[in-house]
C-alpha positions as CSV (number, residue, x, y, z in Angstrom):
1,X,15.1,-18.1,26.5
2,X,14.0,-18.6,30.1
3,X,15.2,-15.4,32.1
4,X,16.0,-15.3,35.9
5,X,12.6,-15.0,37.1
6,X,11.0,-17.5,34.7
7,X,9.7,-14.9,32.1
8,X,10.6,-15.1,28.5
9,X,11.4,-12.9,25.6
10,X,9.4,-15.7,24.1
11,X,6.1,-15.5,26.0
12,X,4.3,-13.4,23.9
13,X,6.3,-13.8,20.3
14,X,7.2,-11.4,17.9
15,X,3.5,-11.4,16.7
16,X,2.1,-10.3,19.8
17,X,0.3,-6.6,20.2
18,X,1.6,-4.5,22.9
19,X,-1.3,-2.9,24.5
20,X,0.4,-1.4,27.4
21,X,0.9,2.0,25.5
22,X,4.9,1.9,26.9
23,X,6.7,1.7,23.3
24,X,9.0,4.3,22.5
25,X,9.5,5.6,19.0
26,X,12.7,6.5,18.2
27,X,13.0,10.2,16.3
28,X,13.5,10.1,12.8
29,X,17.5,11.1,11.9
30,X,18.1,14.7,10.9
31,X,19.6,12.9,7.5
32,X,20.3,9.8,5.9
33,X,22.0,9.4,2.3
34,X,20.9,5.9,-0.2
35,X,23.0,5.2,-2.7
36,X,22.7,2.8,-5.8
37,X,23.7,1.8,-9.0
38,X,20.0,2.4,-10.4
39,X,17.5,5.1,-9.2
40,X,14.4,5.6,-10.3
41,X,12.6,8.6,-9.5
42,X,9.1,7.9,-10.4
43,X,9.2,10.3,-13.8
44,X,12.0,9.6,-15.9
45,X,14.4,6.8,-17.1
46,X,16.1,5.3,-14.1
47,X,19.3,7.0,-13.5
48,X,22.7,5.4,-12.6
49,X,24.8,6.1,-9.3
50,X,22.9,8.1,-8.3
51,X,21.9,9.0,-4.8
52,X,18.9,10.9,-2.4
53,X,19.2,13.0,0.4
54,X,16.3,12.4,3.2
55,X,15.9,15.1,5.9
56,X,13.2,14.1,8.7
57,X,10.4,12.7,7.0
58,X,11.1,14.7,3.6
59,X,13.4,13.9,0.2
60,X,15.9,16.8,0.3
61,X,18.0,16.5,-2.6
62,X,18.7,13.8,-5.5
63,X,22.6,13.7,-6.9
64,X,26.2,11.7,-7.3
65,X,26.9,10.4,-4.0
66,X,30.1,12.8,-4.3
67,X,27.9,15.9,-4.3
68,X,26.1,15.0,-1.2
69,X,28.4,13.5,0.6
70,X,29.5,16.2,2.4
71,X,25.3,16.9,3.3
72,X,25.3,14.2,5.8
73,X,27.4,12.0,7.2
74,X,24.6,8.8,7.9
75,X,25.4,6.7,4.6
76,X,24.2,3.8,2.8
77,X,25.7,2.3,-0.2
78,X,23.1,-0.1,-1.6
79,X,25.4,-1.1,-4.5
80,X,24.3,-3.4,-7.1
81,X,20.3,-2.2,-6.1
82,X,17.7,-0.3,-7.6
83,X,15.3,2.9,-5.4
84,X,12.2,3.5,-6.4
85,X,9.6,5.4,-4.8
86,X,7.4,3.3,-2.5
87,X,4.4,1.9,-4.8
88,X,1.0,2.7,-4.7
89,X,-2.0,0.0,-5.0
90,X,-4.9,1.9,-6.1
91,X,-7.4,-0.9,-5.8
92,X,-7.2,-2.8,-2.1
93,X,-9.9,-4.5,0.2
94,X,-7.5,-4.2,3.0
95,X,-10.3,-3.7,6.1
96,X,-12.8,-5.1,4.8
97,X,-10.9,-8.9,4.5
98,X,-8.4,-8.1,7.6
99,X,-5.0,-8.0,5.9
100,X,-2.5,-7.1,7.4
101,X,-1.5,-3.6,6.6
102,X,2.7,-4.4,7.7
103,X,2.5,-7.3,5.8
104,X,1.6,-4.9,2.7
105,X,4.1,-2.4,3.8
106,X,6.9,-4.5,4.0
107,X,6.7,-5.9,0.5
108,X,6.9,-2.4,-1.2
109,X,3.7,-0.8,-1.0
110,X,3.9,1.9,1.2
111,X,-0.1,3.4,0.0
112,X,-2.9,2.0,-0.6
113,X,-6.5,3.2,-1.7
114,X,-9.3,1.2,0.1
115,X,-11.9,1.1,-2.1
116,X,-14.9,-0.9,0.0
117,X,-14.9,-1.8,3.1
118,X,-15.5,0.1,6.4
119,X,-14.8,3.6,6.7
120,X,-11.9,5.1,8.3
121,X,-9.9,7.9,8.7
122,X,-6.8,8.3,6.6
123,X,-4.1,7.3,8.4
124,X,0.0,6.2,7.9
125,X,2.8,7.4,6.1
126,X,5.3,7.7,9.4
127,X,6.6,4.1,9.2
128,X,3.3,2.3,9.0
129,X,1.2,1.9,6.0
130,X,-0.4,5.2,4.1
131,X,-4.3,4.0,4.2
132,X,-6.9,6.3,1.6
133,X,-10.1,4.6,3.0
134,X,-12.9,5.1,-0.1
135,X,-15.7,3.8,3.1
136,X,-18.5,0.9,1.9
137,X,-19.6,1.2,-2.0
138,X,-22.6,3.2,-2.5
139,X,-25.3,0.4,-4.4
140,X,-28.6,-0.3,-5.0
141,X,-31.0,-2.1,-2.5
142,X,-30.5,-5.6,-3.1
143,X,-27.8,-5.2,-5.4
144,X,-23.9,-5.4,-5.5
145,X,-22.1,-6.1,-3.5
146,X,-23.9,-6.9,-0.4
147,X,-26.0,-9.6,-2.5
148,X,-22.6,-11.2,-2.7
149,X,-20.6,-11.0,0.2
150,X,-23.6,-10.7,2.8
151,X,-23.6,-7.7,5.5
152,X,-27.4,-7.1,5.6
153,X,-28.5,-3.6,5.2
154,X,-24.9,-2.0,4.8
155,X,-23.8,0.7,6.5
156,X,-20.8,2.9,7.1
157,X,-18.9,-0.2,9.0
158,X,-19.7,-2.8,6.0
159,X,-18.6,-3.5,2.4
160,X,-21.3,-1.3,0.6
161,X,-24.3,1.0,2.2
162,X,-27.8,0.7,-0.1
163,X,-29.9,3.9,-1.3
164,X,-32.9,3.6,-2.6
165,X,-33.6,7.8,-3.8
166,X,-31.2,10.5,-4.8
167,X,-32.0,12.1,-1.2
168,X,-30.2,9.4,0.5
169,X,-27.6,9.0,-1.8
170,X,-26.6,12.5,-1.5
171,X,-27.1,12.3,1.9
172,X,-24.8,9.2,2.1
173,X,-22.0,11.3,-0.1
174,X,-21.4,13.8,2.7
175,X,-21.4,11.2,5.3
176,X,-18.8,9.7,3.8
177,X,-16.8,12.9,3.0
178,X,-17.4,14.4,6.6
179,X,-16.3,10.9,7.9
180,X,-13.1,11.3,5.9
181,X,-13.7,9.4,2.7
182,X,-10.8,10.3,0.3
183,X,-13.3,9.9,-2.4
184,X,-16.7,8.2,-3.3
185,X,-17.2,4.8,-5.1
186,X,-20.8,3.7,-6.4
187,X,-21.5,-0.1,-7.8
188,X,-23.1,-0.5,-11.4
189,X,-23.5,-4.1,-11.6
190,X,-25.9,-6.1,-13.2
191,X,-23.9,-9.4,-13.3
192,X,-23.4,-11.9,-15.8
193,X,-20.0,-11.4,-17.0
194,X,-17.7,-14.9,-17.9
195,X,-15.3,-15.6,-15.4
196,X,-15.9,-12.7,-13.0
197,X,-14.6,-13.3,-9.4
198,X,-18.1,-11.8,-8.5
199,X,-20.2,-14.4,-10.2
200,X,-18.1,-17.2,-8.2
201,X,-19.5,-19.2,-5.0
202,X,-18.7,-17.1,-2.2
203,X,-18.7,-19.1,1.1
204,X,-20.4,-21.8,-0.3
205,X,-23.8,-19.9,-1.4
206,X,-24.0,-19.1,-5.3
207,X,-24.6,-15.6,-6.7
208,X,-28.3,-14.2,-6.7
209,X,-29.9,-14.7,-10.1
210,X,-29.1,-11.7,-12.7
211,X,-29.7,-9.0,-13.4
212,X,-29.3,-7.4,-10.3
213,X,-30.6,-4.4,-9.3
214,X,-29.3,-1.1,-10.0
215,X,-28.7,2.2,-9.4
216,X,-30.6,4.4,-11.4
217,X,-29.4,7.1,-13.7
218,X,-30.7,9.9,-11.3
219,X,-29.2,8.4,-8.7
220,X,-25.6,7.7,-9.8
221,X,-25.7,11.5,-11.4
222,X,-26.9,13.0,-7.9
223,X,-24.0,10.9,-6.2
224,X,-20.9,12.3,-8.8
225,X,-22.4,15.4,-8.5
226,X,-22.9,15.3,-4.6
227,X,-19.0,14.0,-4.8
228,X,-17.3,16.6,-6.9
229,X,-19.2,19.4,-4.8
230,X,-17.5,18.6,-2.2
231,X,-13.9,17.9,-3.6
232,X,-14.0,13.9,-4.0
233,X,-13.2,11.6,-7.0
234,X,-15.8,9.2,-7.8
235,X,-15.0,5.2,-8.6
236,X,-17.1,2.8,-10.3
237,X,-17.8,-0.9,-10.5
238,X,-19.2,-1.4,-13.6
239,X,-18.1,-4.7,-15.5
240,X,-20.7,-4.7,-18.6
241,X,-21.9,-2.3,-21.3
242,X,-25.1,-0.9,-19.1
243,X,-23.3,0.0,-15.7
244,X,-20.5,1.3,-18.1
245,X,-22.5,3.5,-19.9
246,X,-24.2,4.7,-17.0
247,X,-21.1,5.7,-15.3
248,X,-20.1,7.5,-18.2
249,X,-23.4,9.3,-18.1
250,X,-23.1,10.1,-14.3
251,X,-19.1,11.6,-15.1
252,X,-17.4,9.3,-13.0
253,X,-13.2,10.1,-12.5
254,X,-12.4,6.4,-12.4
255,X,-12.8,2.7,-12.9
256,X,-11.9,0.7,-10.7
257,X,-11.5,-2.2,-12.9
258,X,-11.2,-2.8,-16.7
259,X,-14.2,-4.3,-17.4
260,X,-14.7,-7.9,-17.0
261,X,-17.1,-8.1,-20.2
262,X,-16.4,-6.9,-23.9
263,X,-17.3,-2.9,-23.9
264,X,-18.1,-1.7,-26.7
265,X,-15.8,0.2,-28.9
266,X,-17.8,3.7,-29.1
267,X,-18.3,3.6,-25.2
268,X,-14.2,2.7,-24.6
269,X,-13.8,5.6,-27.0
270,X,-16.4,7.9,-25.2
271,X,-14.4,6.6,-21.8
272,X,-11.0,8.0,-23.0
273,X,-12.3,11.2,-24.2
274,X,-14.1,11.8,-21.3
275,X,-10.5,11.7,-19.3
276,X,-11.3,8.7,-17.0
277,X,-8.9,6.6,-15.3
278,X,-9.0,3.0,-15.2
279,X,-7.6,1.1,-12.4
280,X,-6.0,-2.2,-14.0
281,X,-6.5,-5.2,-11.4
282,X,-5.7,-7.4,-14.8
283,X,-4.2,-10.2,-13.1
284,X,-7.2,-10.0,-10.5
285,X,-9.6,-10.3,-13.6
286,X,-7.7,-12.4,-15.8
287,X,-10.5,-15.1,-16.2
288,X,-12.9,-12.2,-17.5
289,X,-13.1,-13.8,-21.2
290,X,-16.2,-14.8,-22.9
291,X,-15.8,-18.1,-24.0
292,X,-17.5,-17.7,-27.1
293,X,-15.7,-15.3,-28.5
294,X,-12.6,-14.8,-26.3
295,X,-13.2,-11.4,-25.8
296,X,-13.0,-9.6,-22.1
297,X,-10.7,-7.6,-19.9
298,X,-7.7,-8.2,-22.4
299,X,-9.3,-7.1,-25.5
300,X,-10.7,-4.4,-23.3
301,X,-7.4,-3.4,-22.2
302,X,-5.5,-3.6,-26.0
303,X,-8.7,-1.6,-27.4
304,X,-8.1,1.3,-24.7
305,X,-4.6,1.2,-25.1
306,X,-4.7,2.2,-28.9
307,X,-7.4,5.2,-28.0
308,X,-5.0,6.4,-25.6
309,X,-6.3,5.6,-22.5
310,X,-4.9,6.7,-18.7
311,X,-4.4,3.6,-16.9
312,X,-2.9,3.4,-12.7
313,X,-1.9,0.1,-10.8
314,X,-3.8,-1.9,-9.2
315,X,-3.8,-5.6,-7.8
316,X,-7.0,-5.8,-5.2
317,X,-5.0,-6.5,-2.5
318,X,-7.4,-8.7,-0.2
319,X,-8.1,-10.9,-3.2
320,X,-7.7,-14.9,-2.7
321,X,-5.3,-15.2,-5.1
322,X,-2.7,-12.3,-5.4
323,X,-0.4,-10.7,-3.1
324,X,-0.1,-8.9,-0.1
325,X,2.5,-6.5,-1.8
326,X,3.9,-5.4,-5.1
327,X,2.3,-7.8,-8.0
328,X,5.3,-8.6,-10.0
329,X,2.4,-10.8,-12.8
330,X,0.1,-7.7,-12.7
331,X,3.1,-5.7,-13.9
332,X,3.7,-8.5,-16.1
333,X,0.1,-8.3,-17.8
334,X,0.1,-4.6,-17.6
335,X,3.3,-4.2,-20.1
336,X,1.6,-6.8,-22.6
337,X,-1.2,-5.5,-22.7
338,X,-0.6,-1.5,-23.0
339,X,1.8,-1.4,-24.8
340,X,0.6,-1.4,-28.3
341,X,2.1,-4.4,-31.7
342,X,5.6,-4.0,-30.1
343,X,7.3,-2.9,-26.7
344,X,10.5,-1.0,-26.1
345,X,11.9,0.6,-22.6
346,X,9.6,3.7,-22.7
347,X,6.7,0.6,-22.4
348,X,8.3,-0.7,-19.2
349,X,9.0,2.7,-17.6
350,X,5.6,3.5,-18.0
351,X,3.8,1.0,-16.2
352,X,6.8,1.6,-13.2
353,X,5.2,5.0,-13.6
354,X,1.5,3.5,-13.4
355,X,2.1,2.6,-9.7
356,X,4.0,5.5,-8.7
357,X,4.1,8.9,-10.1
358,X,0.8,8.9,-12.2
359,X,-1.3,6.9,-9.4
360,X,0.1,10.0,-7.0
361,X,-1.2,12.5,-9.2
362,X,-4.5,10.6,-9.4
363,X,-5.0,10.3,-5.7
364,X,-4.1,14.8,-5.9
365,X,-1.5,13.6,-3.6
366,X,1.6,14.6,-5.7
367,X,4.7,14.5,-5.4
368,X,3.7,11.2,-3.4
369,X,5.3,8.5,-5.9
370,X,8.4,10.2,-6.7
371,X,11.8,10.3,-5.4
372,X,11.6,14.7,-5.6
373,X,12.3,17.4,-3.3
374,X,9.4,17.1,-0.8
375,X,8.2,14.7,-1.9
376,X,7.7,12.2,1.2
377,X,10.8,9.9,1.9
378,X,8.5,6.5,1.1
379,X,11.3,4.5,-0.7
380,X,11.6,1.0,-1.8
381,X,15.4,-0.7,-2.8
382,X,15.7,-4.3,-4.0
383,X,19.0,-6.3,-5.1
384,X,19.5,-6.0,-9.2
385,X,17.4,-4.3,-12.5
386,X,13.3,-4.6,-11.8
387,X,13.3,-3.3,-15.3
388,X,14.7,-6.6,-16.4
389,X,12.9,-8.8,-14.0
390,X,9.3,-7.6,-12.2
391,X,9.6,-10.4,-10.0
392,X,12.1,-9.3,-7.7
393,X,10.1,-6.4,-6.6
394,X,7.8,-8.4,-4.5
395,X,10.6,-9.0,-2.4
396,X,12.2,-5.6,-1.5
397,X,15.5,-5.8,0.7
398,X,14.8,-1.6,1.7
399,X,11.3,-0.5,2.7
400,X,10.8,3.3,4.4
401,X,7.8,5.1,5.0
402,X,8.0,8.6,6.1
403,X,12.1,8.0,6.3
404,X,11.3,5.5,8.5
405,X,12.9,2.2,7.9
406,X,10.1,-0.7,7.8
407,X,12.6,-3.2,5.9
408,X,16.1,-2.7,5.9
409,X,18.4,-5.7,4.9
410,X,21.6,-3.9,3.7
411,X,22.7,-3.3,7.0
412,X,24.2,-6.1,9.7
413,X,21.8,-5.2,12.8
414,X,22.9,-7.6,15.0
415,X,26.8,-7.0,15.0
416,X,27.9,-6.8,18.5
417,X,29.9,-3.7,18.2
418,X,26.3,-2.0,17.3
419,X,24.1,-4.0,19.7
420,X,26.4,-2.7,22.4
421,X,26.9,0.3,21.4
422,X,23.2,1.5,21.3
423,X,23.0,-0.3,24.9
424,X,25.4,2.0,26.3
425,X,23.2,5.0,24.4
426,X,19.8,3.9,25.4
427,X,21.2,3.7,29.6
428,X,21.8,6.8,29.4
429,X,18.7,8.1,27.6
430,X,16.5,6.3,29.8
431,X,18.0,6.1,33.1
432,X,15.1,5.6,34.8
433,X,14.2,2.7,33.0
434,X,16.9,0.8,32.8
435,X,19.1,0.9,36.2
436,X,21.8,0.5,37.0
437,X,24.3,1.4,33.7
438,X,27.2,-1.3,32.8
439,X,25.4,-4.4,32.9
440,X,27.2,-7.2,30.5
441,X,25.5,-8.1,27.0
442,X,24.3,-11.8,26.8
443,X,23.3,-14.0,24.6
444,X,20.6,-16.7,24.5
445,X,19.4,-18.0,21.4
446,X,18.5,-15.2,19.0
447,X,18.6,-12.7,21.7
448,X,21.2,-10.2,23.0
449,X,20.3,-8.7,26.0
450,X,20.8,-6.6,29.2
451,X,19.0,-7.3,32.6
452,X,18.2,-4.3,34.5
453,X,18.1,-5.6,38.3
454,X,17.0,-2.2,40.0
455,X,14.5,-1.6,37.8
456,X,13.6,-5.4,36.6
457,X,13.8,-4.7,33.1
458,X,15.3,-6.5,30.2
459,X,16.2,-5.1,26.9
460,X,17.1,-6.9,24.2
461,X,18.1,-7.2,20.5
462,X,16.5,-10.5,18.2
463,X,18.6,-11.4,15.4
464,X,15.4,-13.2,13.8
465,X,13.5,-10.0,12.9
466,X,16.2,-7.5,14.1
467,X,13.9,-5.5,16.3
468,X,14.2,-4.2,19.8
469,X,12.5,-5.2,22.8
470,X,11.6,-4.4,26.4
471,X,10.0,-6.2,28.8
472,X,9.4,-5.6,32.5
473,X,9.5,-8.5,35.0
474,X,6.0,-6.7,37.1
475,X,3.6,-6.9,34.0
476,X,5.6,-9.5,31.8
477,X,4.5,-7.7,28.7
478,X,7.0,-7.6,25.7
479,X,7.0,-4.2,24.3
480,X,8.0,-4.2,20.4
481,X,9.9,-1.0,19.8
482,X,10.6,-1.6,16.2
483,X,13.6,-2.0,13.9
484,X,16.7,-1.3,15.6
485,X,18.5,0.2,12.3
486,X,15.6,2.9,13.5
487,X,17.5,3.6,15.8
488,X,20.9,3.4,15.2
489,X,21.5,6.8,13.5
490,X,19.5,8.3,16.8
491,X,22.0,6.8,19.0
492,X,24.5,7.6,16.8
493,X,25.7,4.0,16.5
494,X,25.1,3.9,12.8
């Protein structure tokens, strides 16, 4: 849509960054009501028509939408849907391989552990995506990772980070804590194991001969020790029976994986009595199986199951092959494989729980993964039962993070009563942007607009991603001010 000086809504495209530092962010609601036929809260069996309160940033109250009704007059009947807490992927490589953190967002997982890749600080949770970085995997000189994927020497802003003496590892350990590491993760890999992504061509080169190097037993003691001193959980890679038992010496809090090769049956044991955690990432692994006799990550799984082991979610977001969201074939393989000879409803609930409630626990972020008072207002909604059919939740029709809607197709954005509406609301709020007042909505293509003569601004609505924009005629720069259901209930024009 060419515009009366020649600039375009379109010159920059949806996808463009606004670098100008001029978005506005609307203020969250004081409430907001959901309503369902199905709610799932994270702990128990989902419940039916039931609804949840949200005040700011914060779940208020769960209840009939009759009791709360009168709470807050910003409603939104989902009907024939189904809220959930927003999920949580446990196991993601989400800066080390680029992805894009609203692409994850926006197909229901609202956090996400990093475990390898450069460190940051934790950041999200208001409307963008809740990032737990873990910072670069702590390995042995010339071992794995970075004999895989490449990045030299390591270092803080690389996959992994090499020690070569329990000094520098525990020195390592509280850079990595004071550079806000949510906790540690080491690499106990030998390689070897059938079928593991790791022993793969990685940009055309093959893997180094095995056994690899490895951290020694001193060394992956010092670096749980060095971890737990100062507050942090401690992952492992280990995919075979010598990093394993290693790790288990050392006291490590979690796997990051089910292993890739068969374990063997006193060390699972010794794993589930020692309380450790094992991050699933089946579908990720699912070629781990020894051809020779067909054991791997699925007799590993069935094995722990029956001991009574504690498993969380995970997918590896940032793997080639899976996606950048909710994994509906991870849950898939999850329920068939944990859930003993036969499964019932308590089977399915449970791994629902496995990337909610029990993965927010893990993290010590509780109540994050339930829908709870306090807890944070990260909610997901799709269209039907996901306890019938998985698959549907890789497509969520409601995403907010923080009470902030990311997704939201319930609601008709784009009707004109609405669009002009907030136009007559946002003249007056901003005055000194947009001038003068009582210019006519048009429409060009997927746009309704407003041109702003005095002040050479334009601000318009697309109906293809139903987000707001601005742009000023002097820099030409299109300023993305998010979802306009965001908003509506600040303008009032809900």
């Amino acid at each position: 849509m060419v515009l009366s000086s020649g600039i375009s809504f379109n010159v920059l495209g949806h996808g463009s960054e606004d670098h100008s530092g001029a978005a506005i962010v609307p203020g969250l609601p004081d409430c907001q009501i959901l309503a369902a036929a199905r709610l799932f809260d994270g702990i128990d069996f989902p419940h039916e028509n039931k609804a949840v309160l949200i005040e700011g940033n914060k779940i208020k109250q769960i209840g009939a939408l009759a009791e709360l009704s009168s709470l807050c007059a910003n409603q939104l009947d989902l009907g024939d849907s189904t809220i959930l807490p927003g999920f949580i992927e446990s196991h993601a490589h989400i800066t080390f391989q680029n992805v894009n953190k609203n692409s994850v967002l926006k197909h229901g997982i609202t956090t996400v552990q990093d475990t390898g890749g450069p460190l940051m600080a934790a950041e999200g949770g208001q409307g963008t995506l809740r990032l737990l970085s873990v910072g670069p995997i702590i390995q042995a000189v010339g071992g794995y990772p970075l004999n895989v994927f490449g990045g030299g020497e390591g270092g803080l802003d690389k996959i992994a980070i090499q020690v070569a003496s329990v000094a520098e590892a525990e020195q390592v350990v509280t850079d990595l804590v004071a550079g806000g590491a949510t906790a540690i993760k080491l690499a106990l890999e030998p390689g070897g194991e059938t079928g593991a992504p790791w022993m793969q061509p990685h940009d055309g080169h093959a893997p180094p001969e095995t056994p690899w190097p490895m951290l020694s037993q001193d060394i992956a003691n010092a670096i749980v020790a060095k971890a737990h001193a100062l507050g942090k959980r401690v992952l492992v890679h280990a995919g075979e029976n010598t990093g394993f038992e290693r790790a288990l010496n050392a006291g490590v809090d979690e796997f990051a994986h089910i292993p890739c090769a068969e374990i063997k049956e006193d060390l699972l044991q010794r794993a589930v009595d020692q309380g450790v955690t094992f991050v699933t990432t089946i579908d990720t692994l699912a070629s781990c199986v020894d051809t020779a006799t067909g054991k791997g990550i699925h007799s590993n799984t069935m094995s722990l199951t029956s001991k009574g082991a504690k498993f969380i979610y995970g997918s590896e977001i940032g793997h080639d092959n899976v996606p950048w969201g909710i994994n509906g074939e991870e849950f898939h393989m999850m329920l068939h494989l944990t859930s003993g000879e036969s499964i019932d409803f308590t089977d399915v609930v449970n791994v629902f729980k496995a990337a909610t409630s029990k993965a927010g626990e893990h993290l010590g972020l509780a109540p994050l993964g339930t829908i709870a008072p306090d807890a944070p207002a990260d909610i997901i909604a799709v269209r039907g039962n996901p306890f019938e059919k998985f698959k549907i939740l890789e497509y969520p029709d409601l995403v907010l993070s923080g009470g902030r809607a990311v997704v939201n197709n319930y609601i008709n954005h784009s009707s004109e009563e609405k669009i002009n509406c907030f136009f007559n609301w946002a003249e007056g709020k901003y005055s000194g942007a947009l001038a003068p007042t009582g210019a006519a909505t048009q429409v060009s293509g997927v746009y309704s607009y407003r041109y702003y003569p005095e002040t050479k601004a334009y601000l318009g609505v697309s109906s293809a991603d139903h987000h707001l924009y601005y742009l000023k005629e002097d820099d030409g720069q299109l300023h993305d001010q998010g979802l306009l259901v965001n908003w509506l209930p600040v303008s009032e024009c809900n």
